[in-house]
N, C-alpha and C positions, 0 to 999 in steps of 0.2 A: 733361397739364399744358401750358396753354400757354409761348411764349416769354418773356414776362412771367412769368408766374411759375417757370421755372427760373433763370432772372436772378434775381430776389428769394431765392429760395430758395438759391442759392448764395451770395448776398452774405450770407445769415442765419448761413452757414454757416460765415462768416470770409474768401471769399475776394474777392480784388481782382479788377478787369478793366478795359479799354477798352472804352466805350461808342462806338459809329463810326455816327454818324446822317449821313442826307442831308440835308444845308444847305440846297442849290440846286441846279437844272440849267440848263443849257441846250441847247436841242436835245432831240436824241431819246438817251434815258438808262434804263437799265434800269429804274430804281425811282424815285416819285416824294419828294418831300420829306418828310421824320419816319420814313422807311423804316431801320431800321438793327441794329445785329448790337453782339453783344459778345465778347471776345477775352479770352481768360481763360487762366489757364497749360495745362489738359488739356482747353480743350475750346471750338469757337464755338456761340454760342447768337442764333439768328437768320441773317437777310439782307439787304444791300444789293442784292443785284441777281446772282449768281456772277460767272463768267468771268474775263477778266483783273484788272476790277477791283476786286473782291472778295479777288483772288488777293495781290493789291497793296494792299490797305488791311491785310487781316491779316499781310503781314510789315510794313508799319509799325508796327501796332497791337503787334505782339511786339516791336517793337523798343523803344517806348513800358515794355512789360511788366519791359524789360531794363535799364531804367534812363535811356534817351532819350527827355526830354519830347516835344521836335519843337516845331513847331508847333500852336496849336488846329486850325488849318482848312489844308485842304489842295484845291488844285485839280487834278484828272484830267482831259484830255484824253482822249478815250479812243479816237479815231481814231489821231493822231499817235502818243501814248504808248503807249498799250495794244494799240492793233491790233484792236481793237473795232468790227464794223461800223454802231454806234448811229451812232459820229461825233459825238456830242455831248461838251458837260461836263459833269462832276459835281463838286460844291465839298461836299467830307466835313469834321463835326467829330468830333477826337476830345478824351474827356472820359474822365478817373479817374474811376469811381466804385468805392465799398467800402459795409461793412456799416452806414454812418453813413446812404447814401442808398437806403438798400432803400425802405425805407416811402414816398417820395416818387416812387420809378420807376413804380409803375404807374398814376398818371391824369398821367404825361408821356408813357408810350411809348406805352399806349394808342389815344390820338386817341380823337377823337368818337365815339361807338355810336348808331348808329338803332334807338329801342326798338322789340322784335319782343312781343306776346304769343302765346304759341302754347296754344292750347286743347287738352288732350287728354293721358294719357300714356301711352296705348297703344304700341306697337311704332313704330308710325311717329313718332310722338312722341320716344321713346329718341332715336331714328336721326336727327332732325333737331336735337335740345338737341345730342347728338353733333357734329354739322356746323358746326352756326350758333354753337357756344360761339367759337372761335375766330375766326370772321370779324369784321367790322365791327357788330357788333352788341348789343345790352342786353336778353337775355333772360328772360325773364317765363312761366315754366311752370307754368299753371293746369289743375285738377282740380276737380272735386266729395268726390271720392272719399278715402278716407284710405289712407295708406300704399302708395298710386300710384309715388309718387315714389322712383328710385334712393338707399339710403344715402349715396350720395357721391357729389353731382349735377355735371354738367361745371364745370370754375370758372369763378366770373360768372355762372354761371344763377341764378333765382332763383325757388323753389317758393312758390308759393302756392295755398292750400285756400280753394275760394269753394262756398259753399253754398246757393241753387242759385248753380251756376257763371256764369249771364248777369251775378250783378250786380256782376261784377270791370270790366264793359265803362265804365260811368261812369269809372272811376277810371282809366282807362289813360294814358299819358302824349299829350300830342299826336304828332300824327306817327306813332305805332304802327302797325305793319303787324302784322297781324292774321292766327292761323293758326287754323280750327276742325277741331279732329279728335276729338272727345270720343269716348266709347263708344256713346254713343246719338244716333241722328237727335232725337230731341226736346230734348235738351239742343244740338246744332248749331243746329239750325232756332230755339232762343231765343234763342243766342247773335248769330247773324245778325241777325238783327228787334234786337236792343239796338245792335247796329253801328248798323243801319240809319236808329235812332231816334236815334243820336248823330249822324249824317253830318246829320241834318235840322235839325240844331241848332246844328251846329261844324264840320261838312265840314275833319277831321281825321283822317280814317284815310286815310292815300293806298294801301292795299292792305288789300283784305278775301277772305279765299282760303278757300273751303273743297273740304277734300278728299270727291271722288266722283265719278261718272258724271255724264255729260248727262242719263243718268234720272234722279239722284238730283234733280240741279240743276230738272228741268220738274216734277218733286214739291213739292221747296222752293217754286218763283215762282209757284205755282195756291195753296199756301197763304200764301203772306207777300202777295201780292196779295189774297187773302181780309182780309189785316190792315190794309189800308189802304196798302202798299206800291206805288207808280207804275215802269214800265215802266224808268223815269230809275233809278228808286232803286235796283232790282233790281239793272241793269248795272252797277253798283256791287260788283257781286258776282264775283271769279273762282273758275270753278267748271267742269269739274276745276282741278287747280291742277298746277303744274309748268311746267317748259320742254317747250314742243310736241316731239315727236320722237322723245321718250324715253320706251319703252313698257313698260319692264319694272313688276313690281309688285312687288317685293322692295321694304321698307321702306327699305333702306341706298340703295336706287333712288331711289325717289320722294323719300327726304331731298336728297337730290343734287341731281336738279330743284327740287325747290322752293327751295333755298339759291339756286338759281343766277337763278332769276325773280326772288328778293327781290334779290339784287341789281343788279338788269337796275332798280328804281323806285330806286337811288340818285342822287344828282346827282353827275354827274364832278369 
């Protein structure tokens, strides 16, 4: 479960906490703004950043717990004060919440998600719904297949049964980065060609990945070239997929990399 949801789920649960988000910085600062932790009688759930200041927001926040409001907003120095070699500020809020604001916490703590569809729900597939539930991300886990799918899929993924599986590709949201790992090359190789025939129409996929070899990939471009496909449109294509470097092939591997490329096309 993620941090979002043990928050929620604890507030369901009756109890109270300090919510301690990053307001502002300045300078150089562990974590940036909307980063933030909650402080709860047995327990913190999340992170601003550790070290001193973290170490120092949670005996405020407990003090808050004890009966002293404080301040909303507090400013950390965290050179002078802390001994922190950021050397920067951090301007923290902290905010009560209880079981009144469960339902409203998670498209606040959240932030933005860049929707991912990932084709496939093979092993590698697991291992990356795995990875990518938590990060920055809106995932979209497509099959063909029935009963592919984990009974109790990461929270925030989102199954979907496409029959044949290319025509889930129209309907993707803009901006989707795109993962093909079906079970079959012939479902891959459709799926790619319906990418390929959206980028030619909306040049809205900023990442088209599919997992395999250089062989598999001069197999795909001699037939998707066969389909009226241009040299332009092909390179469109990342293929193998992953951060360069990392060679192992263990699924929990290749999730890894791949999480970490997709994040490599976000905007800072």
């Amino acid at each position: 479960m993620t941090d979002v949801g043990l928050l929620v789920a604890a507030l369901n649960k009756g109890a109270t906490a300090w919510l301690v988000s990053v307001k502002s910085t300045e300078g150089s600062a562990p974590r940036e703004p909307g980063a933030w932790m909650a402080v709860l009688a047995d327990r913190v759930i999340g992170t601003i950043g550790g070290g001193h200041l973290e170490h120092q927001a949670m005996a405020d926040a407990r003090r808050r717990l004890a009966g002293d409001p404080g301040e909303p907003q507090v400013r950390y120095a965290l050179g002078p004060a802390l001994g922190q070699c950021c050397g920067g500020v951090v301007h923290l809020q902290f905010e009560a919440v209880g079981p009144a604001d469960a339902a409203s916490l998670p498209a606040r703590l959240q932030g933005p998600r860049v929707p991912v569809a990932l084709f496939g729900g093979g092993h590698v597939g697991h291992a990356l719904a795995q990875v990518l539930a938590p990060l920055p991300f809106a995932l979209t886990w497509i099959d063909s297949r029935d009963g592919i799918f984990p009974p109790h899929p990461p929270e925030g993924v989102v199954c979907e049964h496409s029959e044949p599986v290319h025509l889930a590709v129209p309907t993707l949201p803009a901006g989707s980065r795109v993962l093909i790992m079906s079970f079959s090359h012939a479902e891959d190789l459709d799926v790619v060609a319906a990418c390929l025939r959206r980028q030619r129409q909306q040049q809205d996929l900023p990442f088209i990945g599919l997992i395999g070899s250089k062989t598999k990939w001069a197999t795909f471009s001699h037939r998707l070239a066969e389909r009226g496909f241009s040299p332009a449109e092909l390179a469109q294509v990342t293929c193998p997929i992953g951060v360069p470097g990392i060679h192992g092939k263990q699924p929990e591997v290749i999730a890894v990399a791949v999480a970490a490329q997709l994040l490599q096309t976000l905007t800072p």
